[in-house]
C-alpha positions as CSV (number, residue, x, y, z in Angstrom):
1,X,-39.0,25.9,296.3
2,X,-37.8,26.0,299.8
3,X,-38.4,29.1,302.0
4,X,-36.0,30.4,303.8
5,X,-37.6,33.9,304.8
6,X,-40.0,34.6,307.2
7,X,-42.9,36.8,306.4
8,X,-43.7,39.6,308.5
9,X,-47.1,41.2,308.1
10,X,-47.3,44.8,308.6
11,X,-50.8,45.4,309.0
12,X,-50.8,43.3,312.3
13,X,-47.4,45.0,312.5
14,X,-48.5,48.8,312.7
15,X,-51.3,48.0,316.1
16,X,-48.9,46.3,318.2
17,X,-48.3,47.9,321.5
18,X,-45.0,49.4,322.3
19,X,-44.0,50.7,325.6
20,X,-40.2,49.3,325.5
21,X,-39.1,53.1,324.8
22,X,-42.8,54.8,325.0
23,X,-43.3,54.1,329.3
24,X,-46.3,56.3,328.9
25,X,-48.3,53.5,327.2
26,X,-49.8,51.0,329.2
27,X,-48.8,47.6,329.5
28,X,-51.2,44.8,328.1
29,X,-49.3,42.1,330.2
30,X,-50.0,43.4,333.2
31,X,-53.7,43.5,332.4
32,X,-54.3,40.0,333.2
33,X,-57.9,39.6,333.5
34,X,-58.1,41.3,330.3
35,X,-55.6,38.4,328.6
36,X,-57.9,36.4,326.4
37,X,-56.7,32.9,324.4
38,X,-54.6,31.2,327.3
39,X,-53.2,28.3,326.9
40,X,-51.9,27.4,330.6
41,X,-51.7,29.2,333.8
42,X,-49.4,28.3,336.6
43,X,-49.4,31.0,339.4
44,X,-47.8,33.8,337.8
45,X,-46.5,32.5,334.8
46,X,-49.3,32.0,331.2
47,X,-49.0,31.1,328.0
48,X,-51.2,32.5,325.6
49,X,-51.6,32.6,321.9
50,X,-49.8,35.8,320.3
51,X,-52.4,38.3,320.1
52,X,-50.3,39.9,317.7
53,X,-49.1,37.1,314.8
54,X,-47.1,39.0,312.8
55,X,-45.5,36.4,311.3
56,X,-47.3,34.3,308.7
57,X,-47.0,30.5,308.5
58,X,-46.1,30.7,311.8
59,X,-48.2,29.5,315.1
60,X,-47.6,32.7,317.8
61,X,-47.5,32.4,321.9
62,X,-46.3,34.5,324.2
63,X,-44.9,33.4,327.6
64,X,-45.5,36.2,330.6
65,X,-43.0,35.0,332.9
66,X,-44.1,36.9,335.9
67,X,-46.8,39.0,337.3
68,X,-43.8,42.0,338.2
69,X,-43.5,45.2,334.8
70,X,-40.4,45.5,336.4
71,X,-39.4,42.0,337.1
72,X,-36.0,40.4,335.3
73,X,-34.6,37.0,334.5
74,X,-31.2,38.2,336.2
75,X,-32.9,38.7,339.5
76,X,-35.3,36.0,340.1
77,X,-35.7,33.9,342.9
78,X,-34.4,31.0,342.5
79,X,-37.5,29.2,343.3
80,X,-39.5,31.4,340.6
81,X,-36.4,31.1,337.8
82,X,-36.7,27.2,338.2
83,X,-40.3,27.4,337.7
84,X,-39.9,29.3,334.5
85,X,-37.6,27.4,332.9
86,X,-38.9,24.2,333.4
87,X,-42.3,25.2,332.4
88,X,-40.9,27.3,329.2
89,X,-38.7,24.0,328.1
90,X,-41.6,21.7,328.7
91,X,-44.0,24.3,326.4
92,X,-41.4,24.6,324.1
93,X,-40.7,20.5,323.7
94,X,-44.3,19.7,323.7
95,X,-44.6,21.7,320.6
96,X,-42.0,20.2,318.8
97,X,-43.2,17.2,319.6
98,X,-46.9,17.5,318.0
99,X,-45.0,16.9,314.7
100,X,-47.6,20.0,313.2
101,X,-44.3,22.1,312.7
102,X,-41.0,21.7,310.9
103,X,-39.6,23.6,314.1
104,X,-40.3,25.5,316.8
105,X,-38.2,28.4,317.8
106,X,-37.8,29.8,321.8
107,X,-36.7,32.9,322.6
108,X,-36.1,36.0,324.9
109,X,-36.2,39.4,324.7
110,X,-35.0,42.3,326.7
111,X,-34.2,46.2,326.3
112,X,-34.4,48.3,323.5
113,X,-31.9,47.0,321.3
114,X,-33.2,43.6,321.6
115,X,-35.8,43.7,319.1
116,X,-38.7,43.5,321.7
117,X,-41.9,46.0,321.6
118,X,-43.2,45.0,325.4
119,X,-41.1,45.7,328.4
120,X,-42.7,43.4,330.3
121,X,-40.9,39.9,331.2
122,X,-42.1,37.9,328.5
123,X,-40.5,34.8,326.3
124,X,-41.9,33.8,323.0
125,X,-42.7,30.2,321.7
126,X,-43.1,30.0,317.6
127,X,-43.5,27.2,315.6
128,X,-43.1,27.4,312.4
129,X,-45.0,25.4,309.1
130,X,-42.1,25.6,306.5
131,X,-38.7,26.9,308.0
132,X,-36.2,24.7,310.1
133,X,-33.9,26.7,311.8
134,X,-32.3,24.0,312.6
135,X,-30.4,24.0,309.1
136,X,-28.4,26.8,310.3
137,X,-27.5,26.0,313.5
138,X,-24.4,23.8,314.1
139,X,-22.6,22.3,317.4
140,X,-19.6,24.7,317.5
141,X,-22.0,27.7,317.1
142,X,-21.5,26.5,320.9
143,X,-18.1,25.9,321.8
144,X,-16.3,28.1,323.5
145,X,-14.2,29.1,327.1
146,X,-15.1,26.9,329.5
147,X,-16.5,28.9,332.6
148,X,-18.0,26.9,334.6
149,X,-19.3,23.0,334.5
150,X,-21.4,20.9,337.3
151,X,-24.1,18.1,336.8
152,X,-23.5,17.5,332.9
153,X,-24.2,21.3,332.0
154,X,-21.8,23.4,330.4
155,X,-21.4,26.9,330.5
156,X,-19.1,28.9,328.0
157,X,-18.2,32.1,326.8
158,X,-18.2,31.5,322.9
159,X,-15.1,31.2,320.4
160,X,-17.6,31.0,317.2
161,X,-20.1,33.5,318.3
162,X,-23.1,33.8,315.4
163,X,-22.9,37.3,315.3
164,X,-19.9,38.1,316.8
165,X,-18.2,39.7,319.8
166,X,-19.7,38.2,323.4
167,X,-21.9,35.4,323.1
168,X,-22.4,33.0,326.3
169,X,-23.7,29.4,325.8
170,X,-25.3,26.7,328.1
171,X,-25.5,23.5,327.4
172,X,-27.4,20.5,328.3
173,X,-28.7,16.9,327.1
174,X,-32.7,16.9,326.0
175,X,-33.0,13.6,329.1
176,X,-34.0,15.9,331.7
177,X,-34.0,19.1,333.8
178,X,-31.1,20.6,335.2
179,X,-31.1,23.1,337.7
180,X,-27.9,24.6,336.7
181,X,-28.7,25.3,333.2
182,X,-31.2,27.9,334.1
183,X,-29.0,29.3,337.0
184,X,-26.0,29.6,334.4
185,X,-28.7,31.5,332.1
186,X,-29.1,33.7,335.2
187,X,-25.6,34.3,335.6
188,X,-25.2,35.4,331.5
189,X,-27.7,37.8,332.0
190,X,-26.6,39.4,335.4
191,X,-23.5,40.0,334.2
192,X,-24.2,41.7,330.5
193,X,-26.8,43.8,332.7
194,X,-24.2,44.4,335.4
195,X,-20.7,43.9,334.8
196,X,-19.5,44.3,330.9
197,X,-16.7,46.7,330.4
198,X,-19.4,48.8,328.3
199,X,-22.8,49.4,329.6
200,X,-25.5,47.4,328.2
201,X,-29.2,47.4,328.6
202,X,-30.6,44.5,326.0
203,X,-29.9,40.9,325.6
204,X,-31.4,37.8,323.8
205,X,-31.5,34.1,324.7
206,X,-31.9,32.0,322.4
207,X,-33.0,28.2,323.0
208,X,-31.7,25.2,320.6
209,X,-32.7,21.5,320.4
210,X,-30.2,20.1,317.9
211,X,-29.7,16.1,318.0
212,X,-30.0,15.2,321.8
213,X,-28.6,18.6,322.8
214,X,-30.1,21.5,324.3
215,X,-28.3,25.2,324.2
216,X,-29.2,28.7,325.5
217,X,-27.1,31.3,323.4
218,X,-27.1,34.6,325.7
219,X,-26.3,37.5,323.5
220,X,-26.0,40.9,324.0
221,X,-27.2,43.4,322.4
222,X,-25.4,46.3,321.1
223,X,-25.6,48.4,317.1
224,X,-24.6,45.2,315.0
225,X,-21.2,45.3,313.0
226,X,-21.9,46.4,309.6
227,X,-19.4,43.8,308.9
228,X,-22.0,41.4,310.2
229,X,-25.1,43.1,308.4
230,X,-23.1,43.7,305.1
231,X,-21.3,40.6,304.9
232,X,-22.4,38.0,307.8
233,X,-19.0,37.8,308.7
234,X,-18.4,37.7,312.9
235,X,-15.4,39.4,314.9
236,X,-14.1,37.7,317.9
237,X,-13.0,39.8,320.3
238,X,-9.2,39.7,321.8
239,X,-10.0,39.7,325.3
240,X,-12.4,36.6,325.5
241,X,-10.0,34.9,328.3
242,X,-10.2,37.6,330.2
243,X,-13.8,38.0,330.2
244,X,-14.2,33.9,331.0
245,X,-12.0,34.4,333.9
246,X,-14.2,37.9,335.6
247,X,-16.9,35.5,335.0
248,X,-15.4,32.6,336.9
249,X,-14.4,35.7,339.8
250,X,-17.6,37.0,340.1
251,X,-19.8,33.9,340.1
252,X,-17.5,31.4,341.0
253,X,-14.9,32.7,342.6
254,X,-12.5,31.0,340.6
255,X,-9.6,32.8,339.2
């Protein structure tokens, strides 16, 4: 029979660290010589095996993304967010391409709502034996408002968000790296941090490889609908054009 859940162990579960909301306990990432299992190393930036596996049937890594507790994706240098991308894509697609998994899933973490335990900058690269997420992901899961749009990568402020309300999405083909999609990533981020009409402190990005397509969904993070939880039905909120065009203000400068 085909499985469709994960399974989450909570033995391995109940010792994990968490100092997203406890700042009193110290963090493991910043321990570096202390980091066993690493898997590559490039200045600042490791990937490691998950300490941690809490998911069964499922091979763990964790990506530190810089050597700053206090560091964020929406305010790196350019220099340093370029480095990160490229070398989190190129882990990511390396893994999918050993053939050992029937996917491998790439994602982000930030703030308390987010579902993280580690405050730290950190990514996560799974790949997993028996679930394909790709099954429930489809190509208008990414359309949406067209915000911006240079060198073959789209960004977009979504019209079929997965779980509803704001949902950003950049888009790019799987032939090579483009400096804007991580820069548009950037952009997502800074502005849920910085700029929503409500404040918000967590967001998620979530990385696809569907067909010969590659997406980033940025999501924020607030208390999910119980709409959503009860029913998986998603609300799209009236005001999306005028979110797509403060967007195009701040960023862009395009009205």
């Amino acid at each position: 029979m085909e499985n469709s859940h994960l399974h989450f162990n909570t033995t391995i579960g109940v010792k994990k660290p968490e100092n997203i909301r406890n700042k009193n306990q110290a963090c493991p990432f910043c321990e570096r010589d202390q980091l066993t299992n690493l898997i590559e190393v490039d200045g600042p930036i490791i990937l490691l095996k998950n300490k941690y596996p809490v998911l069964e049937n499922a091979y763990q890594t964790v990506l530190i993304e810089t050597d700053d507790c206090h560091g964020d994706l929406s305010t790196y240098s350019k220099e340093h967010l370029h480095r990160l991308i490229q070398f989190g894509l190129r882990s990511w697609l390396e893994m999918e391409q050993t053939g050992q998994y029937r996917s491998v899933i790439f994602f982000k973490n930030h703030g308390p709502l987010s579902g993280g335990t580690i405050a730290h900058p950190h990514m996560q690269i799974v790949g997993l034996h028996d679930i394909d997420y790709r099954e429930k992901t489809t190509h208008d899961m990414f359309e949406g408002l067209l915000i911006a749009e240079n060198n073959g990568v789209r960004f977009t402020l979504s019209t079929k968000p997965r779980v509803g309300f704001y949902e950003f999405n950049v888009e790019m083909g799987d032939y090579g790296y483009k400096e804007e999609f991580a820069e548009y990533i950037q952009k997502s981020v800074h502005y849920i941090l910085n700029h929503f009409p409500f404040k918000a402190t967590s967001y998620n990005v979530f990385f696809h490889h569907l067909d010969d397509r590659i997406y980033a969904k940025i999501v924020s993070r607030f208390v999910t609908t119980p709409l959503y939880i009860g029913y998986g039905i998603p609300q799209v909120p009236s005001n999306l054009e005028w979110m797509a065009k403060e967007v195009r203000r701040i960023y862009f400068s395009i009205m």
